[in-house]
RODO-2510 file (C-alpha; in nm, 4 decimals, decimal comma):
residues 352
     n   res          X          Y          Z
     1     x     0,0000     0,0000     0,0000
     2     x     0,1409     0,3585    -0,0977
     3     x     0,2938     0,5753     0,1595
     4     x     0,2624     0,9720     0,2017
     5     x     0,6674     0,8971     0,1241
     6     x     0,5867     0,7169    -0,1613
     7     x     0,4091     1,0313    -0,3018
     8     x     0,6568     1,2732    -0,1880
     9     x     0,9555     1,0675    -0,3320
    10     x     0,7965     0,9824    -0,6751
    11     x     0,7080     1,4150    -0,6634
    12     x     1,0093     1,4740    -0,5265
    13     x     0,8817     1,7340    -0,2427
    14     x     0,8737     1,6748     0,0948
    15     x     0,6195     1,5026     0,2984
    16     x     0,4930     1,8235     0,4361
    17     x     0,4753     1,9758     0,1196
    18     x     0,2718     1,6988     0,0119
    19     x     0,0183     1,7262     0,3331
    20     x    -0,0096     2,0718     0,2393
    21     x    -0,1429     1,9495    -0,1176
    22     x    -0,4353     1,7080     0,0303
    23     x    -0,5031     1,8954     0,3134
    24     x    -0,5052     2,2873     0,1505
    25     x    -0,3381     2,4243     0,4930
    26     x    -0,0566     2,6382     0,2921
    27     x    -0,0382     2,7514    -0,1015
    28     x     0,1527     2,5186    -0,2958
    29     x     0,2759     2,6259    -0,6689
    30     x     0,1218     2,4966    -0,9568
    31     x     0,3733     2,3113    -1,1196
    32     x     0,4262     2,1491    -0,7277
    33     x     0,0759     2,0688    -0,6994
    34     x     0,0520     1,9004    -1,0362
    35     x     0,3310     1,6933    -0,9852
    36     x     0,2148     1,5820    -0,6556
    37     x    -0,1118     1,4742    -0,7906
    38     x     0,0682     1,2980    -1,0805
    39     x     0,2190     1,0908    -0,8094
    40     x    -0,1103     1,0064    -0,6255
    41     x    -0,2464     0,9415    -0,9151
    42     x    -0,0142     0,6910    -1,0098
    43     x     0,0575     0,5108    -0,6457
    44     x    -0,3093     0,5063    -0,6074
    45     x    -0,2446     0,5999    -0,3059
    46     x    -0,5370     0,6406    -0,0492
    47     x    -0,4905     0,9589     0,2546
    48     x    -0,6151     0,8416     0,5931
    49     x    -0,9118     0,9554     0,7177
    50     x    -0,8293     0,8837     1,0537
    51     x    -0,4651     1,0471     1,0188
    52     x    -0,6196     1,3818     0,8853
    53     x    -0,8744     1,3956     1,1355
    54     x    -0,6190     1,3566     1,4085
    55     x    -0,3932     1,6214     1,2293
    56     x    -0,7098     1,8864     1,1672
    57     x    -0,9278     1,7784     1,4393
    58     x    -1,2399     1,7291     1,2255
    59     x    -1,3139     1,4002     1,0326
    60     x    -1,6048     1,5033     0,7901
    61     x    -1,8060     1,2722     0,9480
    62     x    -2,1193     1,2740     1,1667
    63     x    -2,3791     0,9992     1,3216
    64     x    -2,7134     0,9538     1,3494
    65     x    -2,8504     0,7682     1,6346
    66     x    -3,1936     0,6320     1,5998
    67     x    -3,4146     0,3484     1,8410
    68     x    -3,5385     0,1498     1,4915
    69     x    -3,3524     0,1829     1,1543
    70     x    -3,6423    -0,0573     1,0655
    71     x    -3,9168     0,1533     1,1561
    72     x    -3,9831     0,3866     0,8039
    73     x    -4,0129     0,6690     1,0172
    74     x    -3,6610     0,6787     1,1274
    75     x    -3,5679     0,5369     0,8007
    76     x    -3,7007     0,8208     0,5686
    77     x    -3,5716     1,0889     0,8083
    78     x    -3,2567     0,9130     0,7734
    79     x    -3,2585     0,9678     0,4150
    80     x    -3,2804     1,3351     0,4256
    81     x    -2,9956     1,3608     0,6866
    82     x    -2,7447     1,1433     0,4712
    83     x    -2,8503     1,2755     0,1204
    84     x    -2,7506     1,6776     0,3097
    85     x    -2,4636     1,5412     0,4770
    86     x    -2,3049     1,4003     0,1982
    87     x    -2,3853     1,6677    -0,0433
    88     x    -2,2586     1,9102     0,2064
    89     x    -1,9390     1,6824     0,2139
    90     x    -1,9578     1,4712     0,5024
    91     x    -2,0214     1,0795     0,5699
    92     x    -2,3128     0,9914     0,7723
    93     x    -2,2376     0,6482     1,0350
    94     x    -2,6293     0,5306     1,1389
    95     x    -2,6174     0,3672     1,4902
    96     x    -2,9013     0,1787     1,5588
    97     x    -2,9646     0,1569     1,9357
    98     x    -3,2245    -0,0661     1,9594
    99     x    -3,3365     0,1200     2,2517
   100     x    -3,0672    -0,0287     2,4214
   101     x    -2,9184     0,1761     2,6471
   102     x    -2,6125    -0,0074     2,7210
   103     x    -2,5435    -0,0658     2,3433
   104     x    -2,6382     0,3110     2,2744
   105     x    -2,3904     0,4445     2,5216
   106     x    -2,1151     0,1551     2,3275
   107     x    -2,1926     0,3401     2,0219
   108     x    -2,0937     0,6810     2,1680
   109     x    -1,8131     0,5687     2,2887
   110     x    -1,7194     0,4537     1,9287
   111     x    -1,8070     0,8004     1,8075
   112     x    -1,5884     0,9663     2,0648
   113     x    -1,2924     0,7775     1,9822
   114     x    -1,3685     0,7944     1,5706
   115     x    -1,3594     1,1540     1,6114
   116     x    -1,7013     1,2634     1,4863
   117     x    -1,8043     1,5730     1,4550
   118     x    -2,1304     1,5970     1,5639
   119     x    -2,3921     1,3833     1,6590
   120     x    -2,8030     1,3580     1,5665
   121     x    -2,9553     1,2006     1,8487
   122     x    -3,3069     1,0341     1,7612
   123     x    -3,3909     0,8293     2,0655
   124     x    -3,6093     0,9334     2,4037
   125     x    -3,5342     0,6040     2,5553
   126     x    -3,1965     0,7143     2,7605
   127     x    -3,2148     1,1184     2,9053
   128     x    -2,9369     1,4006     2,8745
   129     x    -2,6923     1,2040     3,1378
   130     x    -2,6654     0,9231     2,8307
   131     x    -2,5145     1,2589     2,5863
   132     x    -2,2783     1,3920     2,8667
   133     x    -1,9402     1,2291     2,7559
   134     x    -2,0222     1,3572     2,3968
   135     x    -2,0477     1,6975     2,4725
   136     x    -1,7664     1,6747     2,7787
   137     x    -1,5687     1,6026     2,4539
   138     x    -1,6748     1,8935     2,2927
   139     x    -1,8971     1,7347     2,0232
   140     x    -2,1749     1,9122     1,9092
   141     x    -2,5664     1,7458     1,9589
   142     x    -2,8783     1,8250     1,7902
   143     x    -3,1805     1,6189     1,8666
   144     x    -3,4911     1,5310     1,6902
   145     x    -3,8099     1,4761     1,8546
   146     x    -3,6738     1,4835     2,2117
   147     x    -3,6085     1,7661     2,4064
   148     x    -3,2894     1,8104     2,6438
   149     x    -3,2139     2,1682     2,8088
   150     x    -2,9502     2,3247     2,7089
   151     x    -2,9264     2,1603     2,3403
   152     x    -3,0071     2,2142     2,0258
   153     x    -3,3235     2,0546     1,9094
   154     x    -3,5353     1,9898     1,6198
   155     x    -3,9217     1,9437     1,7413
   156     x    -4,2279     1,8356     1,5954
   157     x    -4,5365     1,9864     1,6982
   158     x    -4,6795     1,7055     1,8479
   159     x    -4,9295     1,9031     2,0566
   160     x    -5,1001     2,0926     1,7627
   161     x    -5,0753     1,7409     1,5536
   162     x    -5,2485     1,5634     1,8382
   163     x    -5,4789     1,8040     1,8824
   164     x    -5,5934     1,8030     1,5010
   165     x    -5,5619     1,4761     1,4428
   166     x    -5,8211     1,4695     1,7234
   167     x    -6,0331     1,7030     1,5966
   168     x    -6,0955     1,5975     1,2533
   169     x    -6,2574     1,2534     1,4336
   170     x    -6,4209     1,5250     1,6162
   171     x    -6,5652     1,7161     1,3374
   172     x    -6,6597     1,3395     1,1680
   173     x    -6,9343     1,3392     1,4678
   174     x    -6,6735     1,0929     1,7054
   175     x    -6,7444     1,1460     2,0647
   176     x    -6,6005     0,7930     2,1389
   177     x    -6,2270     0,8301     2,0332
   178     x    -5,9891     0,6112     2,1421
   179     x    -5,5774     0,6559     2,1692
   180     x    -5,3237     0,4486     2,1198
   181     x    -5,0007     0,6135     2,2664
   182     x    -4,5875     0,4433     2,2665
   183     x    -4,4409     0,3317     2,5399
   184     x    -4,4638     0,4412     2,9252
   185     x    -4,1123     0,5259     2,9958
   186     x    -4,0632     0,7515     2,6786
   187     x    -4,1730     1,1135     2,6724
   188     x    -4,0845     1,2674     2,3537
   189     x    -4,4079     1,1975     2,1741
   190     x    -4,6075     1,2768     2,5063
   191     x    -4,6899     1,6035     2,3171
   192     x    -4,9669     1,3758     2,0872
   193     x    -5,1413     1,2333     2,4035
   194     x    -5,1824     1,5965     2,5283
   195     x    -5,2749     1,7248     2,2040
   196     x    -5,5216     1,4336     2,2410
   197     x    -5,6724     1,5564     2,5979
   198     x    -5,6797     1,8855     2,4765
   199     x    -5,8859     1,8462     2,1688
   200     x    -6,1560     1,6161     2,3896
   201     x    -6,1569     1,8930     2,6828
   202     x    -6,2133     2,1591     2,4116
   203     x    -6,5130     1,9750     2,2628
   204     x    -6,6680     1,9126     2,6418
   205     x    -6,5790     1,5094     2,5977
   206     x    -6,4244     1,3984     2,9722
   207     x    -6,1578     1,1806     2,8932
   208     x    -6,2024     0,7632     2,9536
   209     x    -5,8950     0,5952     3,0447
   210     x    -6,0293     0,2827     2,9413
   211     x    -5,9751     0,4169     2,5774
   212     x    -5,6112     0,5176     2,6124
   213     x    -5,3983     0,2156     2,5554
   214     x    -5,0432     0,1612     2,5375
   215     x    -4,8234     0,0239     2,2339
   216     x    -4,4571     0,0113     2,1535
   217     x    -4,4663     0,1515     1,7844
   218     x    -4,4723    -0,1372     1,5920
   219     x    -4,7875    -0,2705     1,4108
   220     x    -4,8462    -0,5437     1,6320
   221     x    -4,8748    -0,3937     1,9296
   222     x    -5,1214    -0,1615     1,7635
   223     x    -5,3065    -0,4770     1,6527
   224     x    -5,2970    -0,6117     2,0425
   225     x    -5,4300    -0,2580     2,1738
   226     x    -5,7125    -0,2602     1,9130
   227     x    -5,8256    -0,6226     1,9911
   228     x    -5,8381    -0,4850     2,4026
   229     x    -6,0336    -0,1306     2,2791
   230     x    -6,3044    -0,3627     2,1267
   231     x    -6,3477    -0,6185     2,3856
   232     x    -6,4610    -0,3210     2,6188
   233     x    -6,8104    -0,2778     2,6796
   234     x    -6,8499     0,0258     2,4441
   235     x    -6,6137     0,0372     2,2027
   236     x    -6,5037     0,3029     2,0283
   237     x    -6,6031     0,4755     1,6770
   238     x    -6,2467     0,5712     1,6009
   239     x    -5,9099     0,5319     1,6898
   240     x    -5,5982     0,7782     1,7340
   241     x    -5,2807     0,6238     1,6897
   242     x    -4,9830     0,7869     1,7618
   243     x    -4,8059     0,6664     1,4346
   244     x    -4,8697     0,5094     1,1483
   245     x    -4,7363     0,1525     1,2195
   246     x    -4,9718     0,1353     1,5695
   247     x    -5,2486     0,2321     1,2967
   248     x    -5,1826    -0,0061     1,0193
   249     x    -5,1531    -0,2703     1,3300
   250     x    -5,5347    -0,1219     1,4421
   251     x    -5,7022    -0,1273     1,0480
   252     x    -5,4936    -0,4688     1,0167
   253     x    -5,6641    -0,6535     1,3495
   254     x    -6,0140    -0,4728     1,2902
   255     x    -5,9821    -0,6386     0,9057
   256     x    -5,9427    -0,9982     1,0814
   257     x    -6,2400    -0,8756     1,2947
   258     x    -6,4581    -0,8389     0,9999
   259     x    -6,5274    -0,4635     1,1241
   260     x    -6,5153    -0,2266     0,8406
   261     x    -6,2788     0,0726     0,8240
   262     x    -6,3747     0,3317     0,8400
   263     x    -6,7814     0,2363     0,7952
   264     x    -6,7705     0,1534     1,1749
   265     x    -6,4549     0,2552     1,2844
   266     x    -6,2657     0,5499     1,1953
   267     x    -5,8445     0,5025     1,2310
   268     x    -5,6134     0,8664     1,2070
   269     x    -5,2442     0,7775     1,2567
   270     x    -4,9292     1,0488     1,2773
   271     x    -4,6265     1,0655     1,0587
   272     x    -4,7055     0,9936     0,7160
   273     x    -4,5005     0,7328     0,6690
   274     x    -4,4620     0,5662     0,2556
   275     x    -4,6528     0,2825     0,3486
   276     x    -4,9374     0,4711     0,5054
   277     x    -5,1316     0,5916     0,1484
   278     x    -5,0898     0,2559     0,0003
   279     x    -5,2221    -0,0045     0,2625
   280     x    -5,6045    -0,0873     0,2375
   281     x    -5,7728     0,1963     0,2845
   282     x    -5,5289     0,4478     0,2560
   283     x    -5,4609     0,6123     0,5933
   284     x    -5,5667     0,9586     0,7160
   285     x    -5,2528     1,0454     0,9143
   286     x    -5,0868     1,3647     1,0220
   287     x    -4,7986     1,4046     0,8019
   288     x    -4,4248     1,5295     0,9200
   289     x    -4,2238     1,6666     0,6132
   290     x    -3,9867     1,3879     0,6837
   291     x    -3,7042     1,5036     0,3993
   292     x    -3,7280     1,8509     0,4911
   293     x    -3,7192     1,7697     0,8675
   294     x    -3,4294     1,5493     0,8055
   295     x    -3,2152     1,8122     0,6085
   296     x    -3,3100     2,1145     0,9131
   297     x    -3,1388     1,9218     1,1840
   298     x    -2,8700     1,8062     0,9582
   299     x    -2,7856     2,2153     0,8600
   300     x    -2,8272     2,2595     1,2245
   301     x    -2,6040     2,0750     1,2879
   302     x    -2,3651     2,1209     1,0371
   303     x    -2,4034     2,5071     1,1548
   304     x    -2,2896     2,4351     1,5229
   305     x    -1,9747     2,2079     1,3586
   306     x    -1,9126     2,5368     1,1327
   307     x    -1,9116     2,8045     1,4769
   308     x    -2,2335     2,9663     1,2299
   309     x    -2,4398     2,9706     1,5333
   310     x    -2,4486     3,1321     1,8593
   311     x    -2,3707     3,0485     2,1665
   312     x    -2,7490     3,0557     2,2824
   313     x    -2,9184     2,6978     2,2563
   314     x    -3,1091     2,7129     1,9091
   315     x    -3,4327     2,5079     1,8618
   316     x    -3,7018     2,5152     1,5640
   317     x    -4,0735     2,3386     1,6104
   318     x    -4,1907     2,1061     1,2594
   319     x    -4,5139     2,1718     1,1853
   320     x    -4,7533     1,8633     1,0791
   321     x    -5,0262     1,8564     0,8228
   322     x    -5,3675     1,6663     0,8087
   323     x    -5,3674     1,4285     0,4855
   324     x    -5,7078     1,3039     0,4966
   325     x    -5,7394     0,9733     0,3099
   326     x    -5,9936     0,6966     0,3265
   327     x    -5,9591     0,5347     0,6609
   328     x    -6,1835     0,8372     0,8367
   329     x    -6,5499     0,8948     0,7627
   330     x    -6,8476     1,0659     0,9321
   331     x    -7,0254     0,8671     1,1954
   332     x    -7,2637     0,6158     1,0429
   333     x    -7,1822     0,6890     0,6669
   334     x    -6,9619     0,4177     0,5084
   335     x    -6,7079     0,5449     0,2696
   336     x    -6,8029     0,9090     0,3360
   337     x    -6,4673     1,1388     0,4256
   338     x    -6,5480     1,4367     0,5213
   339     x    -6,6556     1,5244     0,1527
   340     x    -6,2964     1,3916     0,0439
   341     x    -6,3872     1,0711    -0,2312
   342     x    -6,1155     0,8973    -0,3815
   343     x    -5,8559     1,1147    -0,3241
   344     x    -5,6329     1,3293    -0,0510
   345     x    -5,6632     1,7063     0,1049
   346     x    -5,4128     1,8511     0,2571
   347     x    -5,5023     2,0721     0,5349
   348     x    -5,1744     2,2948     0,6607
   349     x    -5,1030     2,2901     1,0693
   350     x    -4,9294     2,5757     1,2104
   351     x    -4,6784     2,5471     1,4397
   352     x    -4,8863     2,6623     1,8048
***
């Protein structure tokens, strides 16, 4: 394997003249230059990442930590992070934690000693204490979806999307709405739950805790909390899922059930993710502009790397949109959508 010596003996220049070439830390003539990528060229030789980054203190590379690379959500943000990253230059590692904490805090220790520079945290599972080491070493953090003082954040507007998904069941004539929300121990998508409350406390509808039910994200558990919201005494007329997989677990178990969607049940879910407008019926979901999203915290973060940002702890709120689709109808009319047949509307949330 070629040698930084190789290169500077075949140009005949010395090795520091030749680091000066890769690295652009000091003009180099033309004629110098040429000859030194004439050399390169010919060694195929290969600079270390891992030697530069030592030598400049950056590496051009940043990670993105996530609870589910399987789960589209994370996957399609994921997209729009790595497509700006690498446009803008850098590599993208994705560590998938599993919601492990143990194997998330493995990973950061990776990151630490590869040298990163910067970090997109995805995950509520583990709190701020999990981050501390990162930014101890002086590597920036922005987070998505979960909200730690004193860092910067991307946030989605969970409240308002809760709230409107709730209210569109609401304007459909549903006074029985029932929520599926994630897990317990998390808190960063608490915000839809609320949104939830506050939509049914606006309309004069006490909330029944017999219809809020707990899931872990996935379409099966969404499946297992529908089967226990229609062995209650009263069921519900519609669901609220907090995303789109709990939902397409709800329309999936009701199918099985023989109960038709949305003629006797209406299903909303939250994200938007690919799969949502092409399972059977197409989902009504609130939509997060997943691409978009993904590029804002990865310019966010490239800004911090970059000193473009202040010292002052920045933090910008998503807004969500209502896609209506064909798995919500008005109370007791089959196939109806709030005047919406065969197609989508697109109603705009703001932010608040």
């Amino acid at each position: 394997m070629a040698t930084i010596y190789d290169v500077a003996r075949i140009a005949g220049v010395s090795i520091t003249t030749v680091s000066h070439v890769l690295n652009g830390t000091r003009r180099v003539s033309e004629e110098t230059k040429n000859r030194v990528l004439k050399a390169i060229d010919q060694l195929g030789y290969q600079p270390s990442g891992l030697a530069r980054a030592l030598v400049r203190q950056e590496s051009q590379t940043i990670a993105l930590i996530v609870p589910d690379n399987a789960n589209p959500f994370y996957a399609e943000l994921a997209r729009g992070i790595e497509n700006h990253g690498f446009a803008a230059g850098f590599n993208v590692f994705l560590c998938n934690s599993d919601q492990d904490p143990v194997k998330e805090r493995a990973y950061l220790n990776m990151l630490i000693s590869k040298r990163v520079d910067g970090v997109i945290y995805m995950t509520g599972e583990t709190r701020r204490g999990q981050l501390q080491p990162l930014l101890a070493h002086g590597i920036p953090v922005v987070t998505f979806g979960c909200d730690f003082s004193g860092i910067d954040a991307i946030i989605i507007d969970d409240v308002g999307g809760g709230c409107a998904a709730t209210g569109h069941l609401l304007a459909l004539g549903h006074r029985r709405i029932a929520c599926i929300d994630g897990p317990d121990q998390e808190t960063d998508r608490a915000g839809r739950v609320d949104g939830y409350l506050t939509a049914l406390q606006m309309a004069g509808i006490a909330p029944d805790p017999a219809l809020i039910v707990t899931g872990d994200w996935g379409c099966a558990s969404g499946w297992r909390a529908t089967e226990d919201l229609m062995k209650l005494p009263v069921p519900p007329t519609a669901i609220f899922a907090c995303n789109d997989l709990m939902a397409i677990g709800a329309m999936s178990c009701l199918h099985e059930m023989g109960i038709d969607v949305p003629g006797r049940i209406s299903i909303i879910g939250f994200d938007d993710i690919t799969l949502a407008r092409f399972c059977s019926p197409p989902l009504t979901t609130m939509a997060t502009p997943m691409l978009e999203a993904g590029q804002r915290v990865c310019q966010m973060l490239l800004d911090r790397i970059g000193g473009h940002l202040g010292p002052e702890r920045q933090q910008i709120t998503v807004p969500v949109v209502l896609h209506i689709r064909q798995s919500t109808a008005l109370l007791g009319r089959q196939g109806a959508s709030q005047g919406v047949t065969g197609g989508m509307a697109e109603m705009p949330l703001r932010a608040g």
